[in-house]
C-alpha positions in Angstrom: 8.9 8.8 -4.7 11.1 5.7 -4.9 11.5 6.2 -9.0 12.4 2.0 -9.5 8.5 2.1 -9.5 9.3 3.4 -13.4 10.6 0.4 -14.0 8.2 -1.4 -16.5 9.1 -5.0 -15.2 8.2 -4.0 -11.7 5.0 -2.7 -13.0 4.1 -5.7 -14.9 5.1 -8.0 -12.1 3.5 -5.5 -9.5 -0.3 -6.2 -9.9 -0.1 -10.5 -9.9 2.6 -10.6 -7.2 0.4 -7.7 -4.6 -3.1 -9.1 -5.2 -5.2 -10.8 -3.0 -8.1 -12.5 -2.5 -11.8 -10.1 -2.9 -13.2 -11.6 0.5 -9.7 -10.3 1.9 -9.9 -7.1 -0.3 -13.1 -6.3 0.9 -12.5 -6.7 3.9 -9.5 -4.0 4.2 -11.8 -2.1 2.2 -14.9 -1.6 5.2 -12.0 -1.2 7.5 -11.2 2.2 5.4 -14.8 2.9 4.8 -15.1 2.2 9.1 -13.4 5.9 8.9 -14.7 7.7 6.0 -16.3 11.0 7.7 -18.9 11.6 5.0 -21.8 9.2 3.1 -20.5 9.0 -1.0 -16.5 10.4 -0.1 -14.6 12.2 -2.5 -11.5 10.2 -2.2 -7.8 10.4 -3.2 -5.3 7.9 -2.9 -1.4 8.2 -2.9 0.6 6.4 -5.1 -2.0 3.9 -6.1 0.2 1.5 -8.3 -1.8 -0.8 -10.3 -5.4 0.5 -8.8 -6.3 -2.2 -6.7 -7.5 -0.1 -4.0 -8.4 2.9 -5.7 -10.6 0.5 -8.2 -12.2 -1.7 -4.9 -13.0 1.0 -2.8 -15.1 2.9 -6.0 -17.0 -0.6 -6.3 -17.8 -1.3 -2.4 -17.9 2.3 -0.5 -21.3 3.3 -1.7 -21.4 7.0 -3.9 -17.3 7.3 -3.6 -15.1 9.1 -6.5 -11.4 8.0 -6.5 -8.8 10.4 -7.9 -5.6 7.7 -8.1 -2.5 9.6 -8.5 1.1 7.9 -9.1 4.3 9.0 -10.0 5.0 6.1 -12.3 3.3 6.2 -15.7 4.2 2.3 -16.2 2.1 1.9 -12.9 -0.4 4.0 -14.6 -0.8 2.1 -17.8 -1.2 -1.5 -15.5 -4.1 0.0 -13.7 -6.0 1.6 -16.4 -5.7 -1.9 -18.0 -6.8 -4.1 -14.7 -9.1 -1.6 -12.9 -10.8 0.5 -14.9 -13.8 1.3 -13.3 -16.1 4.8 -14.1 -15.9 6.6 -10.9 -11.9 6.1 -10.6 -9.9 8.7 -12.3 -5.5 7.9 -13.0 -3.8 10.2 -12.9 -0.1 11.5 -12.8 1.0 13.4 -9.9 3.1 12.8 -6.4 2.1 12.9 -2.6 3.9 16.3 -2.5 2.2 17.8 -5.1 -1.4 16.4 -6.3 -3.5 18.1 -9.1 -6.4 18.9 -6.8 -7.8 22.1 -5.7 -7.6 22.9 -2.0 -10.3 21.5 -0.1 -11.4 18.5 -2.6 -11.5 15.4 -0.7 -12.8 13.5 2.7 -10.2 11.0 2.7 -6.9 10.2 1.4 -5.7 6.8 1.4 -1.8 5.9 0.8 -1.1 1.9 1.4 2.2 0.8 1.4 3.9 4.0 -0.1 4.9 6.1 3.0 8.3 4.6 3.6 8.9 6.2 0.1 8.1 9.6 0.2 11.7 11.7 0.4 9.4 14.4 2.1 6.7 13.3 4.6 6.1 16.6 6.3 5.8 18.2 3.1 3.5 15.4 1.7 1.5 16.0 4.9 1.1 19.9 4.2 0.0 18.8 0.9 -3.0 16.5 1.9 -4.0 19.0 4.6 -4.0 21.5 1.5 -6.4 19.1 -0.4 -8.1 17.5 2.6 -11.6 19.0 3.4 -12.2 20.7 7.0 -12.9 17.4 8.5 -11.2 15.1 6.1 -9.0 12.0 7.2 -5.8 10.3 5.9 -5.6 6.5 6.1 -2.2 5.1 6.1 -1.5 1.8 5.4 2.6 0.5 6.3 4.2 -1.4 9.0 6.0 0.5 11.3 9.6 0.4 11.9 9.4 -1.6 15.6 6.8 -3.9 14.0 8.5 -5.3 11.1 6.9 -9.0 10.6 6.2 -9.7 7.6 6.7 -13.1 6.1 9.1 -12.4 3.6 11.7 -11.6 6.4 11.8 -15.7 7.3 13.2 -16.3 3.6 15.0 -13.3 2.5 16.3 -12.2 6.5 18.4 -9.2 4.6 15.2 -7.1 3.7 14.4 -6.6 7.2 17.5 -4.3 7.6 16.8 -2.8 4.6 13.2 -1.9 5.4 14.5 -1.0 9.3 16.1 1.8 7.1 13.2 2.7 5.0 10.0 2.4 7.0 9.2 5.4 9.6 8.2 4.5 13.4 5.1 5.5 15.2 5.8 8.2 16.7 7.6 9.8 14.1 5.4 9.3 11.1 3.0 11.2 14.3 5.3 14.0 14.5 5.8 14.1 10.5 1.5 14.6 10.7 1.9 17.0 13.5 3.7 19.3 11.8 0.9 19.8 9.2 -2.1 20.0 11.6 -2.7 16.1 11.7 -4.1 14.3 15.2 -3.6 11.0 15.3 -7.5 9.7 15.3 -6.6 5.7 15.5 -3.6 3.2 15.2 -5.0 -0.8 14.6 -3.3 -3.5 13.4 -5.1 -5.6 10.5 -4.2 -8.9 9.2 -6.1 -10.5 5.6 -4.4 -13.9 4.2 -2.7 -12.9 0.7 -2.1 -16.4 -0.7 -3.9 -19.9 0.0 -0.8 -21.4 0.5 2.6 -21.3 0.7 2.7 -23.0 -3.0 1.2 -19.4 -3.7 2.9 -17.6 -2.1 6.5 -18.7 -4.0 4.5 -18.8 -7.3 4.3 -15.2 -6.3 7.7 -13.5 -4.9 9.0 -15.5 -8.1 8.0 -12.7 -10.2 10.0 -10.1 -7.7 6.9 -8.0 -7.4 8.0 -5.8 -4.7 10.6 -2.7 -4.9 12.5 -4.0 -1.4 14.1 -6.8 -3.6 15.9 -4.6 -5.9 18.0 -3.8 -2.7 19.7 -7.2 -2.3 21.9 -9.0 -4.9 20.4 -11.2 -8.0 22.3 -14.7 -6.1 20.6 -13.1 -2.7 17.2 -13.2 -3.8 17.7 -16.9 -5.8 18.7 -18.5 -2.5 15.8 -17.1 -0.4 13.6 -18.4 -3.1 15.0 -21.6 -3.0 14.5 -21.3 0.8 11.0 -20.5 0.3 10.4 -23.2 -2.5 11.9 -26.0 0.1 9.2 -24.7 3.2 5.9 -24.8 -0.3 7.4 -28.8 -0.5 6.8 -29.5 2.6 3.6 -28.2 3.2 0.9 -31.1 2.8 -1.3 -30.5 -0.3 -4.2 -31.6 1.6 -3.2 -29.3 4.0 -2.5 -26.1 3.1 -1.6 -23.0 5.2 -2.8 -19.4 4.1 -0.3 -17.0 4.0 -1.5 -13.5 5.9 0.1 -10.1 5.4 -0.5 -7.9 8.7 -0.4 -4.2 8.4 -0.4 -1.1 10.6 -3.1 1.3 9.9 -2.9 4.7 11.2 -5.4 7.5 10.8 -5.3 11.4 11.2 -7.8 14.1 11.5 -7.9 17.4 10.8 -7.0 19.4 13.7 
């Protein structure tokens, strides 16, 4: 995995500047659960970062366990401080090679981490290897032909960056394939992140996100500045919620 995630500023920065609201939290969260295959899932998630997810779906998908495995220990250290919660267990590991015994888990979730596995087919083999008969993978990204998020309209730069990065349809399929995978669904999901576009600077201001250590220091200060011109303008009394839309792909076991 991408190892700028061991940067301890990024993982400070990481849990304000990625969370969002619970009613949008819980939300994502009974979309995942909408695929679960099994009542009170064993579950593992994939380079969890802070534990957001791995912390809200113990709390709202009844009976769960969460083993939340990340390569960064800075990561590590934030969520053990923000999500501690009794049926989540953090833990040190990577996609390709997760301290689990074969055949532990119903689900595995990874959300927003794909584009930075080196080695998707063998992270694939790995969650088949840890993946129950009839378990799922949930992945959470934005795929290569939909790039749309937000941050494009103020930093335009990222978007050929994360052309680069982020896998397309069918070959995040093929990379699934490969391991036994079907593809079970594809959906597109969409939760506001911020209540405003106010928010929404307040946020990127902290450079929460790994993509921005691609561009230059005076190439992130002038899309901010773009950003902090469009938060003027917005009307206080008015203001617009800012949404993040995802793709969300789920396999089955073959």
């Amino acid at each position: 995995m991408n190892r700028v995630y061991d940067d301890e500023r990024l993982a400070s920065a990481y849990e304000r500047g990625n969370e969002m609201p619970e009613a949008s939290l819980r939300a994502w969260v009974e979309l995942i659960a909408s695929s679960v295959p099994s009542p009170s899932p064993a579950i593992v998630e994939i380079g969890a970062g802070t534990g957001m997810f791995s912390a809200a779906m113990a709390r709202w998908i009844d009976g769960s366990s969460v083993l939340a495995v990340d390569a960064s220990e800075p990561m590590l250290a934030e969520a053990r401080r923000h999500h501690p919660h009794p049926a989540v267990r953090y833990v040190s590991g990577a996609a390709e090679s997760v301290p689990a015994v074969d055949g532990t888990f119903d689900m595995a979730f990874l959300s927003r981490v794909i584009h930075h596995l080196p080695d998707r087919t063998r992270a694939a083999r790995e969650l088949a290897r840890i993946l129950r008969p009839e378990g799922v993978v949930i992945i959470r990204t934005t795929f290569r032909e939909r790039l749309d998020a937000v941050v494009y309209d103020y930093w335009p730069q990222l978007r050929s960056t994360d052309e680069r990065r982020f896998p397309g349809e069918a070959e995040l399929q093929a990379d699934f394939a490969t391991a036994g995978f079907a593809v079970q669904e594809v959906a597109s999901f969409a939760q506001p992140v911020t209540a405003s576009l106010r928010e929404y600077h307040a946020r990127l201001a902290t450079r929460p996100q790994s993509k921005f250590a691609s561009i230059t220091p005076e190439q992130f200060h002038e899309g901010l500045q773009r950003l902090a011109i469009a938060a003027q303008a917005e009307p206080v009394e008015l203001p617009v919620p800012v949404a993040e839309r995802y793709d969300v792909a789920v396999f089955s076991r073959r």
